[in-house]
mmJSON file of the N, C-alpha and C atoms, coordinates in Angstrom:
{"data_MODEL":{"atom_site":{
"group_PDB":["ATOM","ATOM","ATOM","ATOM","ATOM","ATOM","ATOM","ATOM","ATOM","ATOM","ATOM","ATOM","ATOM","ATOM","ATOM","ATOM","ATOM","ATOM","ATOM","ATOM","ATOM","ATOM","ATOM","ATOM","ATOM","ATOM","ATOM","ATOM","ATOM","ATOM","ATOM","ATOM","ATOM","ATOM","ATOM","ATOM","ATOM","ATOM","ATOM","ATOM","ATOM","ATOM","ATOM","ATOM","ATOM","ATOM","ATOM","ATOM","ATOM","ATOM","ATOM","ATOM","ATOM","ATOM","ATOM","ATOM","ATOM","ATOM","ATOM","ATOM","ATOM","ATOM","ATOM","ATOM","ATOM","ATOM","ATOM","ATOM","ATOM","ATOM","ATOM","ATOM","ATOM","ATOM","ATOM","ATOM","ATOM","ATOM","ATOM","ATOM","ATOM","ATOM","ATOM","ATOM","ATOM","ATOM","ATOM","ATOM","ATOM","ATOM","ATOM","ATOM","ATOM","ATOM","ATOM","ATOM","ATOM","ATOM","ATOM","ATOM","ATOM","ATOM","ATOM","ATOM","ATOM","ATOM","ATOM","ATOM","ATOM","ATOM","ATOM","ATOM","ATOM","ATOM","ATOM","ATOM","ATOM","ATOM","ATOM","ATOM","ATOM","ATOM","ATOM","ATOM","ATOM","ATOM","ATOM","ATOM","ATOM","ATOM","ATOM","ATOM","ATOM","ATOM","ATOM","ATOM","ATOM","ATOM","ATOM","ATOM","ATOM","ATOM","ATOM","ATOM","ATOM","ATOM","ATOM","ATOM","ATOM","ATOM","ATOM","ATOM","ATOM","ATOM","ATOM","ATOM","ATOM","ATOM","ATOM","ATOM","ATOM","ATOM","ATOM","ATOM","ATOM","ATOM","ATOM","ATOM","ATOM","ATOM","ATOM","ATOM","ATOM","ATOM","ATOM","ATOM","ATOM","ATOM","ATOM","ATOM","ATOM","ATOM","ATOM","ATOM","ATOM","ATOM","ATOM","ATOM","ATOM","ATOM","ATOM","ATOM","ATOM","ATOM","ATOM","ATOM","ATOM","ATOM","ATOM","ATOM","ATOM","ATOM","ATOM","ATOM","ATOM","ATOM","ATOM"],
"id":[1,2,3,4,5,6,7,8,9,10,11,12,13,14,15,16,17,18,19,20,21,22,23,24,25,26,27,28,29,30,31,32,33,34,35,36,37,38,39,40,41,42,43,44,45,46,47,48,49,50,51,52,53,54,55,56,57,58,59,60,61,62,63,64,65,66,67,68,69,70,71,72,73,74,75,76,77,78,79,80,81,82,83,84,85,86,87,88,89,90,91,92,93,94,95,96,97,98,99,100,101,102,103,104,105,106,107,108,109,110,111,112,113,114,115,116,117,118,119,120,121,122,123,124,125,126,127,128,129,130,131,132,133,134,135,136,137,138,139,140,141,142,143,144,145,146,147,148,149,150,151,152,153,154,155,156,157,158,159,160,161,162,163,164,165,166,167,168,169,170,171,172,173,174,175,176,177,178,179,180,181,182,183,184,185,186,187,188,189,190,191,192,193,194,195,196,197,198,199,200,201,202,203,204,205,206,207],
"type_symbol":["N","C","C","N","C","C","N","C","C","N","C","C","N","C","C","N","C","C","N","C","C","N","C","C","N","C","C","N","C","C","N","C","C","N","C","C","N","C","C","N","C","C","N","C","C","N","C","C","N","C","C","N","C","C","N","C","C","N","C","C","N","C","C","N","C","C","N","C","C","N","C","C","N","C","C","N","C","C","N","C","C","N","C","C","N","C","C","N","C","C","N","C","C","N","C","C","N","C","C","N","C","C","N","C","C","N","C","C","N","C","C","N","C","C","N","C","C","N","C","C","N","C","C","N","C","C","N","C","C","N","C","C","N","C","C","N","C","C","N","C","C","N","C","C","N","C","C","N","C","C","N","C","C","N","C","C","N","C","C","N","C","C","N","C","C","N","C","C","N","C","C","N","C","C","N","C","C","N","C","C","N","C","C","N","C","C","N","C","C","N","C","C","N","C","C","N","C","C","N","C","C","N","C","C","N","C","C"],
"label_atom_id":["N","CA","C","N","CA","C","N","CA","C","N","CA","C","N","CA","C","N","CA","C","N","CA","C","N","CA","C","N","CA","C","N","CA","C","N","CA","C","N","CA","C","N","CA","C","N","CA","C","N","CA","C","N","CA","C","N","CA","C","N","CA","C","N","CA","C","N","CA","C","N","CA","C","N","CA","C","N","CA","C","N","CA","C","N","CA","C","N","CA","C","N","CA","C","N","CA","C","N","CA","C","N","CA","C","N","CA","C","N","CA","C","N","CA","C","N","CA","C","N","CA","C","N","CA","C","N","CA","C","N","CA","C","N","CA","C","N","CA","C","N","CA","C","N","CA","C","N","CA","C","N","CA","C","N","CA","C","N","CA","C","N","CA","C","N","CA","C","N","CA","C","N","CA","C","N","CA","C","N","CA","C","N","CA","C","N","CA","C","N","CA","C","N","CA","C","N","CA","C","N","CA","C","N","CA","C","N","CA","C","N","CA","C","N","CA","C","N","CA","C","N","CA","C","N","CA","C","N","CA","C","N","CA","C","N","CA","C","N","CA","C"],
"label_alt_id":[null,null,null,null,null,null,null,null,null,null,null,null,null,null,null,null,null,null,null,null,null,null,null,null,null,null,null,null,null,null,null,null,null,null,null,null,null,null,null,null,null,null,null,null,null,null,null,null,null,null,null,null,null,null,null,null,null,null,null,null,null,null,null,null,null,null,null,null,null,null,null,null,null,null,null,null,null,null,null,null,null,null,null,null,null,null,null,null,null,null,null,null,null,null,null,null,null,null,null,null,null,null,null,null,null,null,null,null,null,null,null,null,null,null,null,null,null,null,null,null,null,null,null,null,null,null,null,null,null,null,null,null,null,null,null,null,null,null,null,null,null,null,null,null,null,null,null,null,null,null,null,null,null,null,null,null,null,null,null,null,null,null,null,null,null,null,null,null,null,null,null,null,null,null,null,null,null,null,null,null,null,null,null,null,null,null,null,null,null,null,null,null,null,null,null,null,null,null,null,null,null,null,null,null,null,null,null],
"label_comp_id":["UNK","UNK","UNK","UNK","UNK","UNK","UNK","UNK","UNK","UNK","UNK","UNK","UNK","UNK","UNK","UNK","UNK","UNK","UNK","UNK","UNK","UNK","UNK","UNK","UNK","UNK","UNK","UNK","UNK","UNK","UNK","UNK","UNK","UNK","UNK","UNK","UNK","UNK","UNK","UNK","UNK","UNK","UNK","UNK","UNK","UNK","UNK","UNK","UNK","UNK","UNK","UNK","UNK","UNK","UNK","UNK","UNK","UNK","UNK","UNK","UNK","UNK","UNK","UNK","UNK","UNK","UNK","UNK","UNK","UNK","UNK","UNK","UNK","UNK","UNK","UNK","UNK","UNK","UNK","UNK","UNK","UNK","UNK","UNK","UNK","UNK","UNK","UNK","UNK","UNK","UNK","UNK","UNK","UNK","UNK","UNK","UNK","UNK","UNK","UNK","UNK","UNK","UNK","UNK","UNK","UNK","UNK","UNK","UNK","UNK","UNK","UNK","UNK","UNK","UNK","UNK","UNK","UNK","UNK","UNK","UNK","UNK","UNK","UNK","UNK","UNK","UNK","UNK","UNK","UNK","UNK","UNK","UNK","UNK","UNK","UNK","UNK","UNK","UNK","UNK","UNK","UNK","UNK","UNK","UNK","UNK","UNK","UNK","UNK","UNK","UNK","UNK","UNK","UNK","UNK","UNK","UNK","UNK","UNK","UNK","UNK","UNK","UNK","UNK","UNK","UNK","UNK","UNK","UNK","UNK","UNK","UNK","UNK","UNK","UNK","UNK","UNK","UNK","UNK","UNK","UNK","UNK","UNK","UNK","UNK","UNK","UNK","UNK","UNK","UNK","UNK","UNK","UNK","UNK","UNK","UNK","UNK","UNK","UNK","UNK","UNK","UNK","UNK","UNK","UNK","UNK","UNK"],
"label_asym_id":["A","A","A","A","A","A","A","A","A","A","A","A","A","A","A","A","A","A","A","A","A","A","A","A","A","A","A","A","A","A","A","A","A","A","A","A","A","A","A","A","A","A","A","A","A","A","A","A","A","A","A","A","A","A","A","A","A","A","A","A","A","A","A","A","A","A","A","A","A","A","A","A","A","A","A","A","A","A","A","A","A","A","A","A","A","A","A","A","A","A","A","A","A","A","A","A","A","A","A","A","A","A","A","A","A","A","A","A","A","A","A","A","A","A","A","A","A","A","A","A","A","A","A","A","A","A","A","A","A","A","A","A","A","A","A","A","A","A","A","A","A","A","A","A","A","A","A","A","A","A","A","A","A","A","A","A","A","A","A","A","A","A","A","A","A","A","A","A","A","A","A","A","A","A","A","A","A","A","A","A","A","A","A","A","A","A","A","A","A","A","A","A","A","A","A","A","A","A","A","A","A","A","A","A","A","A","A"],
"label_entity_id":["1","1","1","1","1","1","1","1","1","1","1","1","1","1","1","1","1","1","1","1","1","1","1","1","1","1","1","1","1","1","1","1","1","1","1","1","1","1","1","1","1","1","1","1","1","1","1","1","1","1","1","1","1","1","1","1","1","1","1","1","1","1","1","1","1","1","1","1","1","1","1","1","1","1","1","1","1","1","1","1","1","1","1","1","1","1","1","1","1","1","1","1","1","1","1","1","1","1","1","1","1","1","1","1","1","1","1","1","1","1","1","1","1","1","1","1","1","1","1","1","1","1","1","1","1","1","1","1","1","1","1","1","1","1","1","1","1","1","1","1","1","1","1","1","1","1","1","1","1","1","1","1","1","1","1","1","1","1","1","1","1","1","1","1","1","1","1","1","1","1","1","1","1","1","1","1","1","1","1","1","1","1","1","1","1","1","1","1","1","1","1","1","1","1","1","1","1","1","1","1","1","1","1","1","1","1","1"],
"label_seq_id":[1,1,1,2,2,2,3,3,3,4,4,4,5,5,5,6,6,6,7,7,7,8,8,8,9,9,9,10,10,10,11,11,11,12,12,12,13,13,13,14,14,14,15,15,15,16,16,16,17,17,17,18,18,18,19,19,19,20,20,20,21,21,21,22,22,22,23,23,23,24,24,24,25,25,25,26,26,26,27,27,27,28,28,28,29,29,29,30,30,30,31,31,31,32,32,32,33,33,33,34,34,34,35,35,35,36,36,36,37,37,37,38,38,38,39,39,39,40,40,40,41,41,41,42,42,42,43,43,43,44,44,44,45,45,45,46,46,46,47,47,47,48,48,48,49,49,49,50,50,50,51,51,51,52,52,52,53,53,53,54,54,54,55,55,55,56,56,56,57,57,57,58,58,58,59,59,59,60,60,60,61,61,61,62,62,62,63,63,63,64,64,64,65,65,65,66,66,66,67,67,67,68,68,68,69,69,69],
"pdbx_PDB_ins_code":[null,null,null,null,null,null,null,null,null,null,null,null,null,null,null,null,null,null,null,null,null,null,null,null,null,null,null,null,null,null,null,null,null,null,null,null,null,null,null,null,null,null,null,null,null,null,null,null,null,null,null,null,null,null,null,null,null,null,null,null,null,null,null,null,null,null,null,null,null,null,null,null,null,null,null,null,null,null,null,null,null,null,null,null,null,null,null,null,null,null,null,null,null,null,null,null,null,null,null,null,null,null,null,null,null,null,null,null,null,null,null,null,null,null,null,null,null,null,null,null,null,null,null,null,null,null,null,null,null,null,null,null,null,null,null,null,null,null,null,null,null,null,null,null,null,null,null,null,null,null,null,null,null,null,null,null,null,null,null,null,null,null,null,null,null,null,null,null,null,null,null,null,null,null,null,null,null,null,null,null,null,null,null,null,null,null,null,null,null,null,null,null,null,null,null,null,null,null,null,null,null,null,null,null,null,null,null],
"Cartn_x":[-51.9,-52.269,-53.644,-54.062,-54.965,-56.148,-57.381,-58.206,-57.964,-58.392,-58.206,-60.36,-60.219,-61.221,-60.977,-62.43,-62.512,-62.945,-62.299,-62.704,-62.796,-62.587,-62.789,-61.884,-60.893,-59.989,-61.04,-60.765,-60.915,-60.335,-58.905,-58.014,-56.464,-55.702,-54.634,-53.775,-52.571,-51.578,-50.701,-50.503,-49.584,-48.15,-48.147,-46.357,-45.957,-46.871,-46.165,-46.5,-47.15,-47.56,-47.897,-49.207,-50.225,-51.798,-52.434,-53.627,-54.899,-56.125,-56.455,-57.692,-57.9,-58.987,-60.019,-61.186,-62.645,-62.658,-63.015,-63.587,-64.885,-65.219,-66.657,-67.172,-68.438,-68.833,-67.507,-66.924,-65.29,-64.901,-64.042,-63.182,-62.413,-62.147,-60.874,-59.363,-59.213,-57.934,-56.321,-55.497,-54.331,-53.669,-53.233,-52.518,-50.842,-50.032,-48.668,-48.697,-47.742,-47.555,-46.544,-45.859,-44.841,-45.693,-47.521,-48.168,-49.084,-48.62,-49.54,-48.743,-49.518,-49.02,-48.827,-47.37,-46.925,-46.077,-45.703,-44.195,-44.642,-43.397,-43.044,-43.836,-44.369,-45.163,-46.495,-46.209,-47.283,-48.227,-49.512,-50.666,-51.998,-52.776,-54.659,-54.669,-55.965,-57.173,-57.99,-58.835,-60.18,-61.293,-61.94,-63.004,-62.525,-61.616,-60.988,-61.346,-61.621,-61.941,-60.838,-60.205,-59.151,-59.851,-58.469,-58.697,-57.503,-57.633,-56.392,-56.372,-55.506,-55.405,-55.648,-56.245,-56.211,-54.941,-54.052,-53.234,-53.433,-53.444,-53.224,-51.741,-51.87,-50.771,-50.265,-49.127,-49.046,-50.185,-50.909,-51.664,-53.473,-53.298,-54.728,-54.581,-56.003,-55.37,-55.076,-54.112,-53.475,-53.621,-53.435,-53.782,-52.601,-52.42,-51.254,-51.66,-51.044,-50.891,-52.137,-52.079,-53.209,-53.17,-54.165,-54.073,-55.785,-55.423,-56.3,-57.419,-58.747,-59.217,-59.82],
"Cartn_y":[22.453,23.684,23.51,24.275,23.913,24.996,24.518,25.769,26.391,28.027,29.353,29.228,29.367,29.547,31.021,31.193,32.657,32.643,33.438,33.673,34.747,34.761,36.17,35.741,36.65,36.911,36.816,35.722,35.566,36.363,36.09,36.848,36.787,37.833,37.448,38.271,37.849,37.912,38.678,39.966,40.475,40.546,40.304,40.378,39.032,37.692,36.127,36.284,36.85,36.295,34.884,34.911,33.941,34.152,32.981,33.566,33.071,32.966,32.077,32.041,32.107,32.353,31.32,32.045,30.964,31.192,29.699,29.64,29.59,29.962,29.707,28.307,27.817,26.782,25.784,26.325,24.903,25.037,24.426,24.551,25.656,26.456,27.44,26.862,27.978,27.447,28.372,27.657,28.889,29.426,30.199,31.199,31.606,31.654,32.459,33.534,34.514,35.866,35.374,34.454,34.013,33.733,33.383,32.666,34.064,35.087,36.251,37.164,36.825,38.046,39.037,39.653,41.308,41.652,42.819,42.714,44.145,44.023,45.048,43.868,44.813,43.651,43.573,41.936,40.941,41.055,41.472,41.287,41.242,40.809,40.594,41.173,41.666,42.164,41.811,41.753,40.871,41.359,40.336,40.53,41.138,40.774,40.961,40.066,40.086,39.065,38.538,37.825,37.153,35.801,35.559,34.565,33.536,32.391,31.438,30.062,28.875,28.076,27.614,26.612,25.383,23.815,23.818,22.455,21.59,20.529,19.785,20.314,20.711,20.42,19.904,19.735,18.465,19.158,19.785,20.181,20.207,20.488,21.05,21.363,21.985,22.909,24.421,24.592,25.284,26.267,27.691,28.208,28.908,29.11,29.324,30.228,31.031,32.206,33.027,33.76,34.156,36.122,36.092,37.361,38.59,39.197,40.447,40.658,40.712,41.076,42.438],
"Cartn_z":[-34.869,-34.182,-33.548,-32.293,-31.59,-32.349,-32.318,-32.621,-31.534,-31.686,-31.327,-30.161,-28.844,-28.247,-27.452,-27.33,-26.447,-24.861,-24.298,-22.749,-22.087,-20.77,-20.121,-19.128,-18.564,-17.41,-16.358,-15.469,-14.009,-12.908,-13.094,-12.329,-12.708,-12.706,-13.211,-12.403,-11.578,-10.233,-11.399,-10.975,-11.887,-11.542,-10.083,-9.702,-10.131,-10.01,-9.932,-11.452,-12.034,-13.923,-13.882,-13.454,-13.863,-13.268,-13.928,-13.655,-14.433,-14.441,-14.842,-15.876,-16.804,-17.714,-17.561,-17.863,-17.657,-19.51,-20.195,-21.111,-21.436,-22.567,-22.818,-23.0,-21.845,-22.021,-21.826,-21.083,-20.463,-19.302,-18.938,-17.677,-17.544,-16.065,-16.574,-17.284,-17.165,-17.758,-16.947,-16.908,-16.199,-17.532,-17.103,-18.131,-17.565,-17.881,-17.704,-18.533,-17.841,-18.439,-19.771,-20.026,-21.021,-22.078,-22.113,-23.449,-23.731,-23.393,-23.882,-24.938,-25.942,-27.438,-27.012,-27.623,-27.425,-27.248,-27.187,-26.503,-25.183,-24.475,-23.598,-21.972,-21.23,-20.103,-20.762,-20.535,-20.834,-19.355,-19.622,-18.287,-18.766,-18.135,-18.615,-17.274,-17.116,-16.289,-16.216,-15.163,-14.97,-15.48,-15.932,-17.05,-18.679,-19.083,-19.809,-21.551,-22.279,-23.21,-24.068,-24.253,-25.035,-25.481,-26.857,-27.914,-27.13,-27.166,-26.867,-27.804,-27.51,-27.705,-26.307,-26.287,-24.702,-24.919,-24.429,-24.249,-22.559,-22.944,-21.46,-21.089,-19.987,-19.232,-18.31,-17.033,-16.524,-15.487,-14.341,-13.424,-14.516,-15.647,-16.172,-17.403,-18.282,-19.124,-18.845,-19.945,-19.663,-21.323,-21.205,-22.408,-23.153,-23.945,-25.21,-26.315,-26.57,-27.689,-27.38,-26.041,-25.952,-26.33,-26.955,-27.503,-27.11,-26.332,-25.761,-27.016,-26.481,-27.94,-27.564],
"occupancy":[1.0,1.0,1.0,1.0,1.0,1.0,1.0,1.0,1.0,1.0,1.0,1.0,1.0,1.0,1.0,1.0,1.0,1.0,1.0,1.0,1.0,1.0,1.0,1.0,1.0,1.0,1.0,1.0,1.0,1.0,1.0,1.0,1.0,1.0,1.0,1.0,1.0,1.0,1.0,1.0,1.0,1.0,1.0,1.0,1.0,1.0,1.0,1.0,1.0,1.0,1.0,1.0,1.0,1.0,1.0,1.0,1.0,1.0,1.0,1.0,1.0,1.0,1.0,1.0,1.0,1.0,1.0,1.0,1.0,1.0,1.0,1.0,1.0,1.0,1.0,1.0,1.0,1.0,1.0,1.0,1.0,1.0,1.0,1.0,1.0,1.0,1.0,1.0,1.0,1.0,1.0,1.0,1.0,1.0,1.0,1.0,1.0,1.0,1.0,1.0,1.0,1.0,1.0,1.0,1.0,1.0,1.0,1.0,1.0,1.0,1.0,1.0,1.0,1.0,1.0,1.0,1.0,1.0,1.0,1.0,1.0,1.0,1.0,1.0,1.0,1.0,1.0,1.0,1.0,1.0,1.0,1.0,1.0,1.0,1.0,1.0,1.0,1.0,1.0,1.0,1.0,1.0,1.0,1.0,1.0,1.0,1.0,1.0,1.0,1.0,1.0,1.0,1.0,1.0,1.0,1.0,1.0,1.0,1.0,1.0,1.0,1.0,1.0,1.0,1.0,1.0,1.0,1.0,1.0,1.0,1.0,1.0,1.0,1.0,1.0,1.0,1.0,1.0,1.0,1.0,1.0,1.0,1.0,1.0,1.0,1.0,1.0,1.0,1.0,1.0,1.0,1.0,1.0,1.0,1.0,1.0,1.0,1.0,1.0,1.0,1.0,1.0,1.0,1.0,1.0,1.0,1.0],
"B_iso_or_equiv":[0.0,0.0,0.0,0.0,0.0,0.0,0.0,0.0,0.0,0.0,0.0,0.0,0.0,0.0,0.0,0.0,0.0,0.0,0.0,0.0,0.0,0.0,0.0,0.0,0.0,0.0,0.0,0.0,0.0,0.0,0.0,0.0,0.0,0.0,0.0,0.0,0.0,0.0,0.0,0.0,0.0,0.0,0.0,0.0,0.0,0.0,0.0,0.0,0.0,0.0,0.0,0.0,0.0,0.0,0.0,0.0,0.0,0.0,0.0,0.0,0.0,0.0,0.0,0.0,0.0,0.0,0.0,0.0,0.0,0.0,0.0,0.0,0.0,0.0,0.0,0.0,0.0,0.0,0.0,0.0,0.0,0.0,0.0,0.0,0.0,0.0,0.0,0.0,0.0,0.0,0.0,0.0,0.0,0.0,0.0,0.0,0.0,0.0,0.0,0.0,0.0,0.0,0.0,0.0,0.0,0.0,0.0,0.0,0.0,0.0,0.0,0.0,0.0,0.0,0.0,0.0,0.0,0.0,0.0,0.0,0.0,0.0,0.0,0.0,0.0,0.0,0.0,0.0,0.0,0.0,0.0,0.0,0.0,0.0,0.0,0.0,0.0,0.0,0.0,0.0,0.0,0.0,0.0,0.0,0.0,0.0,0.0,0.0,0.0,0.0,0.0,0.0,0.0,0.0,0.0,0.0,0.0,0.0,0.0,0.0,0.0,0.0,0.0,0.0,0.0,0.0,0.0,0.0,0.0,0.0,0.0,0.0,0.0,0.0,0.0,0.0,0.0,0.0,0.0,0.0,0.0,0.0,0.0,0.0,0.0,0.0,0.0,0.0,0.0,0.0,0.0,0.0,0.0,0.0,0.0,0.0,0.0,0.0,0.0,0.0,0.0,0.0,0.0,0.0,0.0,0.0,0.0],
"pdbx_formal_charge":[null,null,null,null,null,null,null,null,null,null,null,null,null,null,null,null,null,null,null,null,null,null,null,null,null,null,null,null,null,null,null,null,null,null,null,null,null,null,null,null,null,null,null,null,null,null,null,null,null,null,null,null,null,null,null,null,null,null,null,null,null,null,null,null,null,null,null,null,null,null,null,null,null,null,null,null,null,null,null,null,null,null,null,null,null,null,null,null,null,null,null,null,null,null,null,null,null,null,null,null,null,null,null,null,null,null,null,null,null,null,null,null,null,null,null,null,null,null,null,null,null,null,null,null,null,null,null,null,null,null,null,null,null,null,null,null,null,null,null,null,null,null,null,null,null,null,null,null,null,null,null,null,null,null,null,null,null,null,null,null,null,null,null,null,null,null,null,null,null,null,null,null,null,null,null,null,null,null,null,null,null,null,null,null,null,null,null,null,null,null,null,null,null,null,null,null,null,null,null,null,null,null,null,null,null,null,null],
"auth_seq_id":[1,1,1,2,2,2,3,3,3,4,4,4,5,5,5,6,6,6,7,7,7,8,8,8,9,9,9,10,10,10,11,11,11,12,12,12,13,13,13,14,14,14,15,15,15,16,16,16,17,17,17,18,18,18,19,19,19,20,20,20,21,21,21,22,22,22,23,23,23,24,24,24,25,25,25,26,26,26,27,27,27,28,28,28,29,29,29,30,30,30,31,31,31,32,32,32,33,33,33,34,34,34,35,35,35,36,36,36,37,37,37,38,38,38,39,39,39,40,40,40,41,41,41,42,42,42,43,43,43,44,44,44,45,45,45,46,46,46,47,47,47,48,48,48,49,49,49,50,50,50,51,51,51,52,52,52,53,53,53,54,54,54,55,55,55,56,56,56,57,57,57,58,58,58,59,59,59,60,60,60,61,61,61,62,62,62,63,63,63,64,64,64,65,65,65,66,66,66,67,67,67,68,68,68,69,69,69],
"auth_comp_id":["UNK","UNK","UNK","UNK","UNK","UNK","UNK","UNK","UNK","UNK","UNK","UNK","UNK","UNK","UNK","UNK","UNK","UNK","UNK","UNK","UNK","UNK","UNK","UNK","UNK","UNK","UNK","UNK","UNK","UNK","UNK","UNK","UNK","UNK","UNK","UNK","UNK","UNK","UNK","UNK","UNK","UNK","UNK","UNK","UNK","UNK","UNK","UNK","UNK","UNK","UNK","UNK","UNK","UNK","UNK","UNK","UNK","UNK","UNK","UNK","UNK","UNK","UNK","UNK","UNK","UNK","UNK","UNK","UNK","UNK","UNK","UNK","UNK","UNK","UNK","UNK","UNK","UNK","UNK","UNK","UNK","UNK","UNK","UNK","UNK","UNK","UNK","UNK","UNK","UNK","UNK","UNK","UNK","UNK","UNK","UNK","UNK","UNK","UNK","UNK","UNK","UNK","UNK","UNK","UNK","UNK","UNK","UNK","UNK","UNK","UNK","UNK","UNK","UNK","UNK","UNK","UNK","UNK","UNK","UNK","UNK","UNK","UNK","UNK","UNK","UNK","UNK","UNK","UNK","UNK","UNK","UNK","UNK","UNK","UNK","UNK","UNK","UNK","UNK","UNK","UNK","UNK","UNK","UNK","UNK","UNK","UNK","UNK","UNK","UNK","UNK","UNK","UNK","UNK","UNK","UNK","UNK","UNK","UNK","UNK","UNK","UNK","UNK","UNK","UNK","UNK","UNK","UNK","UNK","UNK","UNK","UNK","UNK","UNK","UNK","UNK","UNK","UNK","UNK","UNK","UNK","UNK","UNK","UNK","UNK","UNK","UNK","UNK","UNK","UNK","UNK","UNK","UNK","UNK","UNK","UNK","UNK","UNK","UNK","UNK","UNK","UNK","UNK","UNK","UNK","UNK","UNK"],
"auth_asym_id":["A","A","A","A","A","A","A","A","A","A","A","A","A","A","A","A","A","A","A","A","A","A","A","A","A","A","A","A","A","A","A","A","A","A","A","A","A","A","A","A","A","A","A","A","A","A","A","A","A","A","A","A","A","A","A","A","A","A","A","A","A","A","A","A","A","A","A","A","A","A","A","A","A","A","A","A","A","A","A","A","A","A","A","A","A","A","A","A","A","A","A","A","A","A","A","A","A","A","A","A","A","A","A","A","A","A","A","A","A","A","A","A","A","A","A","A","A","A","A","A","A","A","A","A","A","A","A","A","A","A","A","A","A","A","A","A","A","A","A","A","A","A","A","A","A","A","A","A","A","A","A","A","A","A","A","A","A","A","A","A","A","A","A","A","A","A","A","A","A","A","A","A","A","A","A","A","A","A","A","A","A","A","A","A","A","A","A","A","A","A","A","A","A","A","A","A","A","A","A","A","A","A","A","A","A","A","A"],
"auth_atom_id":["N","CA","C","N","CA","C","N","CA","C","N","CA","C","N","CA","C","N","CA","C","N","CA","C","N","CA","C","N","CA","C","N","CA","C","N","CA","C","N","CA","C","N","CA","C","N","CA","C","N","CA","C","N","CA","C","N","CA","C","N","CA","C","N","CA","C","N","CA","C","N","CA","C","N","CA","C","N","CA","C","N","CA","C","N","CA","C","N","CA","C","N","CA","C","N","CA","C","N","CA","C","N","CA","C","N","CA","C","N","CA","C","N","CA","C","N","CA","C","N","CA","C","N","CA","C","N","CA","C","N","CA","C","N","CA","C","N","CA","C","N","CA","C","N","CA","C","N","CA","C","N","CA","C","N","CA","C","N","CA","C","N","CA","C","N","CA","C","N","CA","C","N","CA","C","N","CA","C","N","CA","C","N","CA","C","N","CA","C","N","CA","C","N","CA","C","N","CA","C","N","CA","C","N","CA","C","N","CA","C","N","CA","C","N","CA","C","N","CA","C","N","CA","C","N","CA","C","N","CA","C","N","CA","C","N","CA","C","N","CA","C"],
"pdbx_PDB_model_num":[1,1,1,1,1,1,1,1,1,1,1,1,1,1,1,1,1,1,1,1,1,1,1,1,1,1,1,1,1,1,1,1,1,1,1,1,1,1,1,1,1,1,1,1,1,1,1,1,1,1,1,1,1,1,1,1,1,1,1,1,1,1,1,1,1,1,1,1,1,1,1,1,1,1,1,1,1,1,1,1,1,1,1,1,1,1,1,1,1,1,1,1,1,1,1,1,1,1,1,1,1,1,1,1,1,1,1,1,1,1,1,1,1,1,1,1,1,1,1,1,1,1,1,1,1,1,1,1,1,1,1,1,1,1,1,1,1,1,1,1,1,1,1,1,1,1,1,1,1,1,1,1,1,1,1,1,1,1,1,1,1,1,1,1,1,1,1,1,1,1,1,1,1,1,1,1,1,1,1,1,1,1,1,1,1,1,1,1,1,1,1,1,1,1,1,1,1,1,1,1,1,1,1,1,1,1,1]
}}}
């Protein structure tokens, strides 16, 4: 399991569901509406603070189990 890092919503495209979180002290990171905790519609807002996991993915990293704080 990846440690759990914190960020802030950059911007997040709510019709395509994605979008891209800046980490603290890292690279951004993209996000899909499919890796956000919850149920019903999954969306972040900008400037937003969330907890994630970071994975490589094939373009970058990319963030996972991300949960609104």
């Amino acid at each position: 399991m990846s440690e759990l890092v914190t960020g802030t919503v950059k911007w997040f495209n709510d019709e395509k569901g994605f979008g891209f979180i800046e980490q603290e002290g890292g690279k951004d990171v993209f996000v899909h509406h499919s890796a956000i905790n919850g149920t019903g519609r999954k969306t972040l807002r900008e400037g937003q603070k969330v907890t994630m996991e970071v994975s490589q993915g094939q373009k970058g990293p990319q963030a996972e189990n991300v949960t609104p704080a």
